[in-house]
C-alpha positions in Angstrom: 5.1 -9.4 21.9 3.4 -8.3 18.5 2.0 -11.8 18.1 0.3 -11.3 21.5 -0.7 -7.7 20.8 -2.5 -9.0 17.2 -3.8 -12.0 19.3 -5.6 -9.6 21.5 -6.6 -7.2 19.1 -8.2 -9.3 17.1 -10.6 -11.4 19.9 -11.4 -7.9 21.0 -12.6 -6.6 16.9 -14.5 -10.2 16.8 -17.0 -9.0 19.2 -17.1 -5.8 18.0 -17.5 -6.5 14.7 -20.8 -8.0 15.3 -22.4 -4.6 15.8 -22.5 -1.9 12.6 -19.2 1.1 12.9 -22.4 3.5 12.8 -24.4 1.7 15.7 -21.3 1.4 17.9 -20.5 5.2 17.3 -24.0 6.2 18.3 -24.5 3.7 21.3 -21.3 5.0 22.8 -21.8 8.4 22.2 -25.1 7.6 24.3 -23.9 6.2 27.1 -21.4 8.9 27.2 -24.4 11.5 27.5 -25.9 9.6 30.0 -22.7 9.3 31.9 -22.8 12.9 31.8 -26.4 13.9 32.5 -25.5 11.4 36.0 -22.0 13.6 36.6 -24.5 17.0 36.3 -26.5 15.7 39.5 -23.1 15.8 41.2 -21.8 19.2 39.6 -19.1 17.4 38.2 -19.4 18.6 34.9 -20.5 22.2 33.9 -23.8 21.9 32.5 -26.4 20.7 34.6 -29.1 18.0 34.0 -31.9 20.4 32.6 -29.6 22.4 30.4 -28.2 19.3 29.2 -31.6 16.9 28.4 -33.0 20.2 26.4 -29.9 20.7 24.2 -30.3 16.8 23.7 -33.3 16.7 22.5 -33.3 20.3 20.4 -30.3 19.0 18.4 -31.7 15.5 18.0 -35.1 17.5 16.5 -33.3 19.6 14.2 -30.5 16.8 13.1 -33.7 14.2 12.4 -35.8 16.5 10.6 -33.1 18.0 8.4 -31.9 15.3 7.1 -35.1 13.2 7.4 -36.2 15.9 4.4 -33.0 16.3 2.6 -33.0 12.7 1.7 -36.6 12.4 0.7 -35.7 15.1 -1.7 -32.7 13.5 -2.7 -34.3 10.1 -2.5 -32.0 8.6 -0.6 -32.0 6.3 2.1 -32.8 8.1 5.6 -29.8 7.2 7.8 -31.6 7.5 12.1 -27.8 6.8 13.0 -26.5 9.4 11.4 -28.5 11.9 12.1 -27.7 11.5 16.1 -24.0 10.8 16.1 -24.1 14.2 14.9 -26.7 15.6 17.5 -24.9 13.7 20.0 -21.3 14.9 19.2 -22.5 18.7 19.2 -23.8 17.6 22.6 -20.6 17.9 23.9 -19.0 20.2 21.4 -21.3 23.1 21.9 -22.4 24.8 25.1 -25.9 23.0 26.8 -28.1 25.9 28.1 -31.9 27.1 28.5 -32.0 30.5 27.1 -34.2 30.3 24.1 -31.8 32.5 22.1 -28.4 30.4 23.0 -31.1 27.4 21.7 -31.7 29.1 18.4 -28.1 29.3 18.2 -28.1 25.3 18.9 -30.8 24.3 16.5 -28.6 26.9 14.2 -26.1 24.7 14.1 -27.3 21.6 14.3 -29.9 22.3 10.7 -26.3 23.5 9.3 -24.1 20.6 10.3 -26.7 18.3 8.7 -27.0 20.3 5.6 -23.4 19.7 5.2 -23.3 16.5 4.7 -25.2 17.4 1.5 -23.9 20.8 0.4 -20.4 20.8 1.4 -20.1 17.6 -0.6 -18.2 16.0 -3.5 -20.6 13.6 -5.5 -23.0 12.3 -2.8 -19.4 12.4 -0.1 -19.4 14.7 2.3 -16.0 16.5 2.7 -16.3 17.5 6.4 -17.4 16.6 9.3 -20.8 17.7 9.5 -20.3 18.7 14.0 -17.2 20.7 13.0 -18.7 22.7 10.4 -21.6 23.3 12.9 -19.5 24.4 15.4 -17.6 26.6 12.8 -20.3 28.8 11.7 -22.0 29.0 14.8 -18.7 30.3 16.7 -18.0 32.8 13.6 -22.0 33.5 14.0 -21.6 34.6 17.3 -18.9 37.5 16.8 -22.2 39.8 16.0 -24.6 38.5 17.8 -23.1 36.6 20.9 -26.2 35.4 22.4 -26.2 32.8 20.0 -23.9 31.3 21.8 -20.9 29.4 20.5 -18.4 26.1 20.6 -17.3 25.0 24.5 -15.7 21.5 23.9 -17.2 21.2 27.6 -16.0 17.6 27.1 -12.5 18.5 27.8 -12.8 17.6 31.8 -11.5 15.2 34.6 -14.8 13.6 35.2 -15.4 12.7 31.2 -11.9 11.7 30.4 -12.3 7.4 31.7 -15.8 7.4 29.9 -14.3 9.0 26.6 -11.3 7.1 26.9 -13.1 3.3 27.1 -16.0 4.6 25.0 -13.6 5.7 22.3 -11.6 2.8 22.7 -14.3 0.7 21.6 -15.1 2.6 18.1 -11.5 2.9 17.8 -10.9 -0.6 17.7 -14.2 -1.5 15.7 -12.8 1.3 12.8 -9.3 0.3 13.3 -8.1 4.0 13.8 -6.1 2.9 17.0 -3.3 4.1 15.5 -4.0 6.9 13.7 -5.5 8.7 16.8 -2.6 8.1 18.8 -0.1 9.9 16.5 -2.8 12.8 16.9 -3.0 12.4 20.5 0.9 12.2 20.7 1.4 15.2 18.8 -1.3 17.5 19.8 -0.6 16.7 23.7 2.4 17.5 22.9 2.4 20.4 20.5 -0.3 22.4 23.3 2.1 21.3 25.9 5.2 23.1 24.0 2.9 25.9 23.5 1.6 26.5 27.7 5.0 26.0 28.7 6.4 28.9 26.9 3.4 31.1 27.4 4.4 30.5 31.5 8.3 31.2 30.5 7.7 34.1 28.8 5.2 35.7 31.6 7.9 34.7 34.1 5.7 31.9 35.8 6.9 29.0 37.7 5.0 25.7 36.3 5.7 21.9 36.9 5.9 20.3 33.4 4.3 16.5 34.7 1.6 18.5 35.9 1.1 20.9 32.8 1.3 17.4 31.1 -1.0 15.7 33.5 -3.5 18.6 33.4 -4.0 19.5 29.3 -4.4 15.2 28.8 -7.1 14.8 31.2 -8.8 18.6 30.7 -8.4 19.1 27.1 -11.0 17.8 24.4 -8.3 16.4 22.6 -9.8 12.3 23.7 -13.1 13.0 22.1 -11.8 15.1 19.1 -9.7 12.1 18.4 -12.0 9.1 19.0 -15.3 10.3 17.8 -14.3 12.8 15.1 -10.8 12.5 13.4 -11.5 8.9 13.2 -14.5 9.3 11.0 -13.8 6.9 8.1 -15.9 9.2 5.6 -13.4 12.0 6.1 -10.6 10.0 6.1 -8.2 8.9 3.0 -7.9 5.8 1.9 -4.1 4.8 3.1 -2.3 4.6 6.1 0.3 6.9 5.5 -2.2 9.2 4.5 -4.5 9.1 7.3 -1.2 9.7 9.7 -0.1 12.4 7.6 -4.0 14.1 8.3 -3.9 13.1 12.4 -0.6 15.4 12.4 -1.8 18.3 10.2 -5.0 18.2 12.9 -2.5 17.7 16.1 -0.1 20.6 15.1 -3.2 22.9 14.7 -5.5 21.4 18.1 -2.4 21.6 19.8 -1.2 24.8 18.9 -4.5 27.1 18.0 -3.9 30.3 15.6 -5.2 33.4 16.2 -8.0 34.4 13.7 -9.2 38.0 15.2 -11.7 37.5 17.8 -11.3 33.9 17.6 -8.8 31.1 17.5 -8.3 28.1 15.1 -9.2 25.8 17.9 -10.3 21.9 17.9 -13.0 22.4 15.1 -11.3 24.5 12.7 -8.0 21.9 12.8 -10.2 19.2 11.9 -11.9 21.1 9.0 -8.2 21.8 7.9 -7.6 18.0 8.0 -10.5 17.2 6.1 -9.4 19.2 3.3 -6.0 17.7 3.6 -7.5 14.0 3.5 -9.9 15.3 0.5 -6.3 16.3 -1.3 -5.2 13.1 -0.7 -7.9 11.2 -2.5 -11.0 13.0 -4.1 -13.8 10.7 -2.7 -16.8 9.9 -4.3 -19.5 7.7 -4.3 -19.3 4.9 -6.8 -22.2 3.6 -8.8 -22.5 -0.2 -9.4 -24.5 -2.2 -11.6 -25.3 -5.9 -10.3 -24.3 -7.9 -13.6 -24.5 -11.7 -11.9 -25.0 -13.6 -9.4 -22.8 -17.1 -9.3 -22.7 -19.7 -6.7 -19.2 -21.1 -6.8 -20.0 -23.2 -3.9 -22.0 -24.3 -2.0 -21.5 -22.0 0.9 -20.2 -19.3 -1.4 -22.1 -16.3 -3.1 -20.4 -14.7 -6.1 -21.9 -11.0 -7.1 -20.4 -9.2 -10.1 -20.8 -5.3 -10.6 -20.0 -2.9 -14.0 -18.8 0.4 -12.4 -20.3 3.3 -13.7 -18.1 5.7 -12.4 -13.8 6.4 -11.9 -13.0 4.0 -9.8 -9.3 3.0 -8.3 -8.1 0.8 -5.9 -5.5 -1.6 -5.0 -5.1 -5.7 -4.9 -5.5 -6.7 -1.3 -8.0 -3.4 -0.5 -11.9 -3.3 0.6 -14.9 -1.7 -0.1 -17.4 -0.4 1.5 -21.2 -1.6 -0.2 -24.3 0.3 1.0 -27.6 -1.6 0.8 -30.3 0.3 1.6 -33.4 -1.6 3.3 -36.2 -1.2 5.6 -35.7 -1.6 9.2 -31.9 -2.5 9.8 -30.6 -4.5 12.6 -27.7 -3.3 14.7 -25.3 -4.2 12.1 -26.6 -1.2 9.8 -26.7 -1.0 5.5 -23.3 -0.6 5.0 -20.6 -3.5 5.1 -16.7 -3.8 4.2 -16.4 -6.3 1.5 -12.6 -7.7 0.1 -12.4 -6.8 -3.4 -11.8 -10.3 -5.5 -11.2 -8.7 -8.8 -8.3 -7.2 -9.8 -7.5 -3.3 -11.0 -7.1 -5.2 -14.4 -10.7 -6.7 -14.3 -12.2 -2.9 -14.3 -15.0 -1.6 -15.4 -16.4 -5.7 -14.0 -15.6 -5.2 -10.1 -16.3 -8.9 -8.0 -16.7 -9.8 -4.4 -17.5 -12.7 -2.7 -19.2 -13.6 0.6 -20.1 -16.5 2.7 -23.9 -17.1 2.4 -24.6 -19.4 5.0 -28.5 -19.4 4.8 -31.4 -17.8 6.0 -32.6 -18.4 9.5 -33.4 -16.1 12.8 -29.2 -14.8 13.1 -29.1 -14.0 9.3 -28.5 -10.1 9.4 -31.3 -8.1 7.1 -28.0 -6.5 5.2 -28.0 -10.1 4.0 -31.4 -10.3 3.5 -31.6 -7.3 1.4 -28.2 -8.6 -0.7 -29.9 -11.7 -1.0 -33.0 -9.7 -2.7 -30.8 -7.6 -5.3 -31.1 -8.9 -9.1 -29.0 -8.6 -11.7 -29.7 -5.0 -13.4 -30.1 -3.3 -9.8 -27.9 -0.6 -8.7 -26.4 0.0 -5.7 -23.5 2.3 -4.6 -20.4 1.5 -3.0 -19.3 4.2 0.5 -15.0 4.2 0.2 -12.2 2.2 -0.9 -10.2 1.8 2.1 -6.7 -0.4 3.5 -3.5 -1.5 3.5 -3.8 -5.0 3.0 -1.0 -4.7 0.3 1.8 -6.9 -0.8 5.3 -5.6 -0.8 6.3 -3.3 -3.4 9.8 -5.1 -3.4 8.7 -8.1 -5.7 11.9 -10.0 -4.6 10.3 -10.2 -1.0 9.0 -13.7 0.1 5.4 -13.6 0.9 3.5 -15.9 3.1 -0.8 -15.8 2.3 -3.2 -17.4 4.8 -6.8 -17.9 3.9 -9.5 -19.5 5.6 -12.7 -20.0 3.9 -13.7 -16.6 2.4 -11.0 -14.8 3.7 -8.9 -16.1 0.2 -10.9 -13.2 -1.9 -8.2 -10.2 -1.0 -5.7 -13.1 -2.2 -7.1 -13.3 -5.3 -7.2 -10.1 -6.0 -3.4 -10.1 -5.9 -2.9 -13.2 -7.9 -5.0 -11.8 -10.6 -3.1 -8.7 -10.9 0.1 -10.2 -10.4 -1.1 -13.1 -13.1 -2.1 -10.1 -15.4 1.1 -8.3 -15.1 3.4 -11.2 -15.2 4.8 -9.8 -11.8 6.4 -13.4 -10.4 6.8 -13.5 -6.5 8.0 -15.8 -4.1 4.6 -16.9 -2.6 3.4 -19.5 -0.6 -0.4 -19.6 0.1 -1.8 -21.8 2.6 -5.6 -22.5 2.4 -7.8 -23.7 4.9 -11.4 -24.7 4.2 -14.3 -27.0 5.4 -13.5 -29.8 2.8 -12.2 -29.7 -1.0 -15.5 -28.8 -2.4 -15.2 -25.4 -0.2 -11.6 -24.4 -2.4 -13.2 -21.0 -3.8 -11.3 -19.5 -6.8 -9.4 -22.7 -7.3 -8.8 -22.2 -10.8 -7.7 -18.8 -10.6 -4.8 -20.0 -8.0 -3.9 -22.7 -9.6 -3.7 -20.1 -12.8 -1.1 -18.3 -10.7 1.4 -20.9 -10.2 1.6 -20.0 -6.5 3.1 -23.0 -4.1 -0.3 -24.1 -2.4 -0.8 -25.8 0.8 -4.5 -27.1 1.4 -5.8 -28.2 4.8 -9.1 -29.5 4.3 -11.0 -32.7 5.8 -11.0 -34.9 2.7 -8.2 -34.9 -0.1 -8.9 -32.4 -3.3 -9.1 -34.3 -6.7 -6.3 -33.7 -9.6 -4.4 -31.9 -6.6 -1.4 -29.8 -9.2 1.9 -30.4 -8.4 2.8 -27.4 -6.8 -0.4 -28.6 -4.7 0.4 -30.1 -0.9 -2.8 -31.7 1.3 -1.5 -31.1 4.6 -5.1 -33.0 5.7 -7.5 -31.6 8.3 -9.1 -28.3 8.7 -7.5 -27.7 12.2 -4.5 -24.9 11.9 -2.7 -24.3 14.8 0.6 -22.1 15.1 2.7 -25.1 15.5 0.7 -26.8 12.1 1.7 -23.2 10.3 5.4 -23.9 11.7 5.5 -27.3 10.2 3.9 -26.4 7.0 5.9 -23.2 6.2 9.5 -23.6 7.5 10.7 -21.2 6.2 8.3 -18.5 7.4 10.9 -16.2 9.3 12.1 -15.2 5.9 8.6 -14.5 4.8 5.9 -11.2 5.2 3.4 -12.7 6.4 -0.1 -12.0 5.5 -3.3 -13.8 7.1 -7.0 -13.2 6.0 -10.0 -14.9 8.1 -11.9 -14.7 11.2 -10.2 -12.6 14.1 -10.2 -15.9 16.1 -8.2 -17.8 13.6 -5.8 -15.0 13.5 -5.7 -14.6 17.2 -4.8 -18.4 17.6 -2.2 -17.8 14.9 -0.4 -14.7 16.2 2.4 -17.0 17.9 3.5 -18.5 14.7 3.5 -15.4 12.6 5.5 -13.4 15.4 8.2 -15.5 13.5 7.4 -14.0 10.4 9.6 -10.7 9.2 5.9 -8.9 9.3 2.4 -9.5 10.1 -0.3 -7.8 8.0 -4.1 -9.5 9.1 -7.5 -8.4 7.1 -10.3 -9.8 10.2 -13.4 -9.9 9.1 -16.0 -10.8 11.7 -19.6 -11.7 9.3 -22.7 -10.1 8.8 
């Protein structure tokens, strides 16, 4: 069962992957607006078509031309994306109208969600989301003068709940936040379901509980809060554990809104509280790098290694996010997720490793630009992020698949295990093209790891603890054969999603599965 469920997963992040997080956010957010200006013909939604195009194009204004200047005085690159996920999300968060003063209000709070991304911030991170703190002051705003209007969360409704549901399925699975969402959804559901129920007890109302159930899933904004807010990388910490600790702080709160006064702590407030939460769990910052070299290991590999100039922590096994700034970016954007090859021992010299497979008409212009950076060029990197991590029990049996590039969160892990003369039980099987493709060959064999290679021709001087299992083809039955004893093993398996799709059945076997899919750029 969770070999099929990581089989499908991962064929479903491979296309995915092919488009940027930022692009996918925005192009679903737009067909979700257009979904809903067709519903307004139909009155199936509140606003109608009129009220909804001008509160569209008024937020996209004010969101473009805020922080069009802010980062021409900050020098920084101008992000279009950006700038109308957050037009696009008050969209549906605030209330769509024509009267000029409720569109003051609008462009009110559409200038001061995209002036937080730069004032509410923590070096060059923001700390909340921009929409929510919009909302926030525009809803507080409107206690003395109410015809600025203020939040709706119109969102929250029958007709939108399919549309939000795919839509948000889509970025879910493309920022891998699947899970995180559905603890908040689980808990806020169920928290606001808790709460209705003994507001009807204690007026002495009759009330079916399926239906109560039935009507605050499909009528509450909760699907959109979750999918295109909460799961906002940027405002998210780093761990697992840490990112379900923040999707229950926001589903207690969503679920169960306080009374402030005039107001509640509804779905925009909870999220703010969240985002202070996540910004207690790990103080975020944007990290300054400095390109030191550029090697070519081989012939298909490109080598780039950084000095950090700023405090900078992470774990063996973890990514980073590395923002290259260019001219006119495809739809794969200027930011890209990278495996960290170093380890926390190689600091303040930080390395990573990609597959450079050539210039030519499908090469993506982030790899153009990376191609372009020198040594002595800086460039900043977004987040550390995952859970890629080996077991802290050393004693536990690990199992590492690699193919091709996907070795460098690997070697991260055997350096710092090498530097720290931590000795595990680890097996690392290693796919690549042929034996001049082995990346990082002398920093496994370094580890003294057991190695199995499959590759089309034999590798020279092959080590003893060395085995040429010939051929690049893995299948689930080759991994079987190779590894008997995986069952006893954690099992953990970097690489295309495709490779780790067709592996799922043998891995099942495995006492757990941890993947790191990576789908190119």
């Amino acid at each position: 069962m969770i070999g099929s469920l990581t089989a499908g997963w991962n064929r479903v992040y491979a296309v995915l992957g092919k488009v940027s997080m930022y692009r996918l956010v925005y192009l679903a957010l737009a067909v979700l607006a257009v979904i809903a200006i067709i519903e307004s013909f139909f009155g199936l939604v509140g606003p109608g078509p009129a009220e909804l195009l001008v509160t569209l194009a008024v937020l996209s204004a004010v969101c473009i031309g805020v922080d069009a200047a802010a980062q021409r005085v900050l020098q920084l690159p101008w992000r279009l994306e950006s700038s109308l996920i957050t037009a696009h999300i008050l969209l549906f968060v605030l209330r769509p109208t024509l009267d000029l003063a409720a569109l003051g209000g609008i462009a009110l709070a559409a200038a001061i969600a995209s002036l937080s991304k730069y004032l509410l911030a923590w070096r060059g991170r923001h700390i909340f989301n921009p929409a929510a703190v919009g909302a926030t002051v525009l809803s507080l705003l409107s206690l003395a003068w109410p015809a600025l209007g203020s939040s709706a969360w119109w969102v929250g409704t029958p007709a939108l709940a399919a549309p939000v549901i795919i839509l948000g399925a889509a970025v879910l699975v493309r920022t891998e936040k699947v899970r995180v969402v559905l603890v908040f959804l689980v808990i806020a559901v169920a928290v606001a379901v808790l709460r209705t129920s003994a507001q009807y007890q204690a007026a002495g109302l009759e009330f079916d509980s399926l239906e109560l159930f039935t009507q605050i899933l499909w009528s509450s904004p909760f699907l959109f809060l979750g999918a295109f807010m909460l799961s906002e990388p940027l405002t998210l910490p780093p761990r697992r554990w840490q990112q379900f600790t923040v999707a229950a702080v926001v589903g207690v709160l969503a679920g169960w809104p306080i009374p402030l006064g005039e107001i509640s702590l509804g779905q925009e407030r909870a999220l703010l509280i969240g985002n202070l939460v996540a910004f207690a769990f790990a103080v975020r910052t944007a990290v300054r790098l400095t390109l030191v070299s550029r090697a070519a290991p081989t012939a298909s590999v490109q080598e780039l290694t950084f000095r950090v100039h700023d405090r900078l922590q992470f774990l063996p096994g973890q990514y980073l996010e590395l923002e290259v700034p260019h001219r006119h970016p495809d739809a794969r954007g200027t930011r890209r997720e990278f495996s960290i090859a170093s380890a926390p021992a190689d600091l303040p010299l930080l390395t990573l490793a990609f597959k450079d497979s050539g210039s030519g008409p499908s090469q993506s212009s982030y790899k153009k630009a990376l191609a372009e950076v020198e040594p002595g060029e800086r460039l900043a990197i977004t987040g550390v992020w995952g859970d890629f991590l080996l077991p802290k029990r050393s004693a536990a049996p690990v199992l590492m698949v690699a193919a091709g590039i996907g070795v460098t969160p690997f070697i991260s892990q055997l350096r710092q295990l090498h530097a720290t003369g931590d000795d595990r039980d680890v097996v690392l099987v290693y796919v690549a093209s042929d034996a001049s493709e082995l990346v990082y060959r002398a920093e496994i064999e370094a580890s003294g790891v057991d190695v199995i290679v499959f590759t089309r021709d034999r590798p020279a001087d092959l080590p003893a603890n060395w085995t040429w299992a010939q051929g690049v083809r893995l299948d689930a039955d080759g991994l079987v054969r190779v590894v008997p004893d995986i069952a006893s093993r954690h099992a953990y398996i970097s690489g295309p999603a495709g490779l780790i799709a067709e592996l799922a059945p043998a891995l099942e076997r495995a006492r757990s599965i941890t993947t790191d899919a990576f789908s190119g750029y």
